[in-house]
ZATOR-334167 format. One record per atom (N, C-alpha, C): residue number from 1; residue in one letter; atom name; x, y, z. Coordinates in nm, 4 decimals. Example, Ala and Ser with C-alpha at 12.3 -4.5 7.8 and 13.67 -1.06 7.14 Angstrom:
residues 2
1,A,N,1.3190,-0.5690,0.7800
1,A,CA,1.2300,-0.4500,0.7800
1,A,C,1.3200,-0.3300,0.7800
2,S,N,1.2850,-0.2250,0.7080
2,S,CA,1.3670,-0.1060,0.7140
2,S,C,1.2900,0.0030,0.7870
//
This chain:
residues 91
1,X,N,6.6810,12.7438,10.7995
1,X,CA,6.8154,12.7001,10.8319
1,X,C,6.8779,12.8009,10.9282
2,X,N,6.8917,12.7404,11.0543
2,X,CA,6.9910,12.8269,11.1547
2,X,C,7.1343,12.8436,11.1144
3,X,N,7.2072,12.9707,11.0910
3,X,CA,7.3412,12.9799,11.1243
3,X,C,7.3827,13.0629,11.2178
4,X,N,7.5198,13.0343,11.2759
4,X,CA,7.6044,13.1409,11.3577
4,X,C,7.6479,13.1905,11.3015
5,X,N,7.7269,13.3389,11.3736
5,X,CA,7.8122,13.4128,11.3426
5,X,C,7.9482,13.3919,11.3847
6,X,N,8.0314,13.3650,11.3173
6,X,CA,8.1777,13.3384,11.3199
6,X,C,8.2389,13.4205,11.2856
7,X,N,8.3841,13.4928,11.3578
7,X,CA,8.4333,13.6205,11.3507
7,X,C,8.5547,13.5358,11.2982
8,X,N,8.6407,13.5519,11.2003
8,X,CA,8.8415,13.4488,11.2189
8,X,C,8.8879,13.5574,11.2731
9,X,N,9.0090,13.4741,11.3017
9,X,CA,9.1032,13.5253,11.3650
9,X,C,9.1607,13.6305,11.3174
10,X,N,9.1697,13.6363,11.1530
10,X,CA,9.2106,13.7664,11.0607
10,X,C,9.1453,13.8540,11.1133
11,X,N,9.0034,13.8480,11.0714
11,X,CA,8.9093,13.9653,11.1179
11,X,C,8.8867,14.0336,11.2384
12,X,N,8.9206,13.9749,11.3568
12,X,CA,8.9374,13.9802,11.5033
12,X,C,9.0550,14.1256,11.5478
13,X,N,9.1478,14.0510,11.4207
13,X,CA,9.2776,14.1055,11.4317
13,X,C,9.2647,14.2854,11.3306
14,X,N,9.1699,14.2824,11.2598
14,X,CA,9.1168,14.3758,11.1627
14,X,C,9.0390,14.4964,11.2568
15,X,N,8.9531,14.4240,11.3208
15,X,CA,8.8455,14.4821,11.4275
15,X,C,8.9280,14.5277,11.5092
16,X,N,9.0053,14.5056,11.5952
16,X,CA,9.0820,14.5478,11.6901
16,X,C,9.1715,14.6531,11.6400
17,X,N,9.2243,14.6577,11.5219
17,X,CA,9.3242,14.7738,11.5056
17,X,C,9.2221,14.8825,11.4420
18,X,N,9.1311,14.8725,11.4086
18,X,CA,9.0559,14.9261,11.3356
18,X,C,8.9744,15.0380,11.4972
19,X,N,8.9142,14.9300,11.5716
19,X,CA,8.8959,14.9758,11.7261
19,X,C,9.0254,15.0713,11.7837
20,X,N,9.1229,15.0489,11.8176
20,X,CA,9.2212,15.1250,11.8368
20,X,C,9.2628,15.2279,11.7909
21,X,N,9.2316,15.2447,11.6759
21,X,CA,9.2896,15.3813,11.5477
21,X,C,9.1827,15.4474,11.5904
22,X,N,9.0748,15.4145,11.6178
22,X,CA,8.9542,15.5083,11.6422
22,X,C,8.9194,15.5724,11.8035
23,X,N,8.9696,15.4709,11.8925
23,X,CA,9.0161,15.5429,12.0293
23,X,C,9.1339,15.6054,12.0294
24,X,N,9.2544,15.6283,11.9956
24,X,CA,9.3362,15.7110,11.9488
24,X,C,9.2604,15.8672,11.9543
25,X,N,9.1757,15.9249,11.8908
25,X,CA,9.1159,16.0239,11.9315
25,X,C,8.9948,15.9898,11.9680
26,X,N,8.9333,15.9001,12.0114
26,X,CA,8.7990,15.9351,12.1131
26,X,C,8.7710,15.7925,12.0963
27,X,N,8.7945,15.6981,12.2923
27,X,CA,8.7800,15.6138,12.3277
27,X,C,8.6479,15.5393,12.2924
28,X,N,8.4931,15.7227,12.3375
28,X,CA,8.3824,15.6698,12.3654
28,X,C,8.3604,15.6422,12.2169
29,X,N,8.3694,15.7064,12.1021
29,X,CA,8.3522,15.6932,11.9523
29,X,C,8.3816,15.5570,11.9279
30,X,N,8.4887,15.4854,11.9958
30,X,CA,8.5137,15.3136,11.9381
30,X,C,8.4535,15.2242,11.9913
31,X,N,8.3596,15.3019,12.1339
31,X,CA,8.3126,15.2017,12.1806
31,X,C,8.1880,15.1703,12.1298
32,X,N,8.1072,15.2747,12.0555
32,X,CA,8.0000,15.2843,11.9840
32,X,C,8.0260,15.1984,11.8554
33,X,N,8.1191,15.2583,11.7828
33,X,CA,8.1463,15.1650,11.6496
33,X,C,8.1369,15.0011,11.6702
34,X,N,8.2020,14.9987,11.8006
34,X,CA,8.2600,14.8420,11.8164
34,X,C,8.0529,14.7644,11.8517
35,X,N,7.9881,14.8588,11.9251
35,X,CA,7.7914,14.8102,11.9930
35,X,C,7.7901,14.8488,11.8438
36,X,N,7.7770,14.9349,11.7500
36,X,CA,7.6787,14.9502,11.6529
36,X,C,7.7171,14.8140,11.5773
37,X,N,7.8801,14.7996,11.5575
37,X,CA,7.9169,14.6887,11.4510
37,X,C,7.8715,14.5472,11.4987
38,X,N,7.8227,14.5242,11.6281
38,X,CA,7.8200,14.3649,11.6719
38,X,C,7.6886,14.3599,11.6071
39,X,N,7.5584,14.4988,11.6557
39,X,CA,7.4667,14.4825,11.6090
39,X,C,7.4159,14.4574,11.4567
40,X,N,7.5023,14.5358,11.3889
40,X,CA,7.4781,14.4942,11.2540
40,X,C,7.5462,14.3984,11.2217
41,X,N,7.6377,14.2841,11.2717
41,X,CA,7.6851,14.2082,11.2075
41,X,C,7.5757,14.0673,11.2563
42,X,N,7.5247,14.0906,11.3096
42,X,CA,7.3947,14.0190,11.3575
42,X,C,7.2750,13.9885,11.2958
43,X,N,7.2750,14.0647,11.2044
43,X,CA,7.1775,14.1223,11.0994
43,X,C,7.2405,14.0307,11.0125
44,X,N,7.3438,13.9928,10.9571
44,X,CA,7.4082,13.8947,10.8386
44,X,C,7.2914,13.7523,10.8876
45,X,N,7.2884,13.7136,11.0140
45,X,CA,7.2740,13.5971,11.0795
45,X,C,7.1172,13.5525,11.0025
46,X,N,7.0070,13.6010,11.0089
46,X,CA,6.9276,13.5407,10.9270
46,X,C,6.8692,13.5907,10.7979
47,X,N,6.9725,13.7307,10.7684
47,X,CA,6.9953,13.7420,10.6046
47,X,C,7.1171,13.7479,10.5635
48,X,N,7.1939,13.6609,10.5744
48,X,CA,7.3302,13.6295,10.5193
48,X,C,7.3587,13.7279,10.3754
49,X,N,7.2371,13.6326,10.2467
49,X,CA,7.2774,13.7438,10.1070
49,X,C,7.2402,13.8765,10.0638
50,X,N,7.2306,13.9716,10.1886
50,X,CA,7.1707,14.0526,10.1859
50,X,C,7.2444,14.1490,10.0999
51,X,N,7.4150,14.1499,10.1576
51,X,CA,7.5343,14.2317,10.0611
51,X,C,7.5658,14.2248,9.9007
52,X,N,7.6199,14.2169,9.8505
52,X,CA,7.6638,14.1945,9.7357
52,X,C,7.7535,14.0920,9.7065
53,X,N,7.7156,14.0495,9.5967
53,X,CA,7.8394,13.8695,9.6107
53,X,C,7.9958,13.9718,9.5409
54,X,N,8.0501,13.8816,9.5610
54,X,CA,8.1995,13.9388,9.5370
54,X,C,8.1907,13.8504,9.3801
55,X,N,8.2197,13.8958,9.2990
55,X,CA,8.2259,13.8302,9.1467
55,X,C,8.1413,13.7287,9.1132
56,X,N,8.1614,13.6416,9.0807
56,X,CA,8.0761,13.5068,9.0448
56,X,C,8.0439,13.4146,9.1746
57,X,N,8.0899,13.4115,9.2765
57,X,CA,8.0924,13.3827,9.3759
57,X,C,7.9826,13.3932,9.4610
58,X,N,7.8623,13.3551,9.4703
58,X,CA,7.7857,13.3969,9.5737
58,X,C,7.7819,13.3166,9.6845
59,X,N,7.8528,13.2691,9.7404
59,X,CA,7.9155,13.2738,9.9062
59,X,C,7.9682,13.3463,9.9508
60,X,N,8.0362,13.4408,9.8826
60,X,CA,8.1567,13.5190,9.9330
60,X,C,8.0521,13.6826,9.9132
61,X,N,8.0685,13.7391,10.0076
61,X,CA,7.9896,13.8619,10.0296
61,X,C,8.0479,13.9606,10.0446
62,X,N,8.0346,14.1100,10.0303
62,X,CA,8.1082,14.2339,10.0852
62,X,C,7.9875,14.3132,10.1128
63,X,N,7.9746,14.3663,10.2254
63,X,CA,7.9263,14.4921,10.3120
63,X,C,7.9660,14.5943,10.3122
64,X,N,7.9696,14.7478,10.2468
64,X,CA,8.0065,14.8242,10.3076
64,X,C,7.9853,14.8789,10.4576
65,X,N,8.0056,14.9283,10.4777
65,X,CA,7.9870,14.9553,10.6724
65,X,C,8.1037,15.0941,10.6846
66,X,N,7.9949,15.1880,10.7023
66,X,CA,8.1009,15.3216,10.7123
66,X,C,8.1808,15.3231,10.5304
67,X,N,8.3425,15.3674,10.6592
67,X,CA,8.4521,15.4058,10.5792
67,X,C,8.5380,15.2426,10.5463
68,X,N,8.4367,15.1276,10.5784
68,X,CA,8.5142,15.0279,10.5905
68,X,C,8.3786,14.9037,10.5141
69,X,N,8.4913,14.8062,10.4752
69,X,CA,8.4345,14.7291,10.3769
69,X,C,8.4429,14.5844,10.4161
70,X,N,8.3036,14.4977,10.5100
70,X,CA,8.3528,14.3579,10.5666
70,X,C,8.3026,14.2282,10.4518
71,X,N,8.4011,14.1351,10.4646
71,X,CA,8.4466,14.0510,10.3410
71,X,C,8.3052,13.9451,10.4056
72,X,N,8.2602,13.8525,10.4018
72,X,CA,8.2299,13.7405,10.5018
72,X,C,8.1895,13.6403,10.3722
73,X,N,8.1926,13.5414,10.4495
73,X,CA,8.1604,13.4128,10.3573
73,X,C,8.0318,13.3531,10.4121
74,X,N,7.9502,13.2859,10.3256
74,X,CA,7.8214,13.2046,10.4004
74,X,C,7.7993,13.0619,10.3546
75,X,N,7.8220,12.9953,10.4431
75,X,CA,7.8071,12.8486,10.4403
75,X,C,7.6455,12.7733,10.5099
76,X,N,7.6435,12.7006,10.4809
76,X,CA,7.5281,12.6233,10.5208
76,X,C,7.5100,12.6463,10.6811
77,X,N,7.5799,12.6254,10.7471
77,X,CA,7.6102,12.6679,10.8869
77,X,C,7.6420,12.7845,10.9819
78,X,N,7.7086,12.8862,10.8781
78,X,CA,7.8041,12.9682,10.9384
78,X,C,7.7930,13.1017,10.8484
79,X,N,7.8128,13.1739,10.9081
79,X,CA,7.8422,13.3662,10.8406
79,X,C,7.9938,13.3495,10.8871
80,X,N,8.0784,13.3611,10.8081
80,X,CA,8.2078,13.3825,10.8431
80,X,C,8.2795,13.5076,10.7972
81,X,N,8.2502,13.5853,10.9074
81,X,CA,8.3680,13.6936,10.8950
81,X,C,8.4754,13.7091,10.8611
82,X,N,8.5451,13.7315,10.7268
82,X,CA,8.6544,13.7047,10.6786
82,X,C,8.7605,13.8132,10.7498
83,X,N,8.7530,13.9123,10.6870
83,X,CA,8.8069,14.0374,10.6931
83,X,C,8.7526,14.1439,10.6664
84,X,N,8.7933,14.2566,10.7020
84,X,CA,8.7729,14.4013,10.7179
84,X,C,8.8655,14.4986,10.6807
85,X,N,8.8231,14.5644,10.6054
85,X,CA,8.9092,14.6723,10.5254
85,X,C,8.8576,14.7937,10.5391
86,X,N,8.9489,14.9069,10.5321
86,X,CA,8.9360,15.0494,10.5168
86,X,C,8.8827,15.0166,10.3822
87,X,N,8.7794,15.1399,10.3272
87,X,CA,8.7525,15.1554,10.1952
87,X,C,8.8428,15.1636,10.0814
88,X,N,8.9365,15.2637,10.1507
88,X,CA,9.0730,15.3396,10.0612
88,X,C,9.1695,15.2814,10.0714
89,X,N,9.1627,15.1465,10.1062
89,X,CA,9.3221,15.0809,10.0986
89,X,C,9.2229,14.9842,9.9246
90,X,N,9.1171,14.9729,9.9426
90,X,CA,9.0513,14.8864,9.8389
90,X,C,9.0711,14.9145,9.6400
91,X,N,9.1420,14.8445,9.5727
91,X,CA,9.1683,14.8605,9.4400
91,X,C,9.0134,14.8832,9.4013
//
């Protein structure tokens, strides 16, 4: 079964401030984070359950990645990038 990778608009919006806080002191450092993160989020694409399911839920996935924690969902079709979190904002 082929799926894509789908980023939402939340997460877009996650990535980008997340990108920014990190050029704030060193442009070239976000630009790496931003190539290392496409590459590994690429890696979801033909092992989607590779992360950990979030509770009873196994569609719903979490990755750690770094200091940061990405949410994504997996559908028959699609890896959907939910959101992205700092570790330490996480209960």
């Amino acid at each position: 079964m082929s799926r894509k990778l789908v980023v939402t608009p939340r997460a877009v919006r996650d990535l980008n401030r997340i990108r920014d806080h990190i050029a704030a002191d060193s442009p070239r450092a976000a630009e790496r984070f931003v190539s290392a993160l496409r590459t590994d989020l690429d890696k979801l694409v033909p092992f989607p359950f590779m992360a950990q399911a979030v509770g009873s839920h196994p569609r719903f996935r979490r990755l750690p990645y770094g200091a940061y924690v990405i949410f994504y969902e997996v559908t028959d079709s699609e890896v959907l990038i939910r959101v992205v979190e700092h570790s330490a904002t996480l209960k």
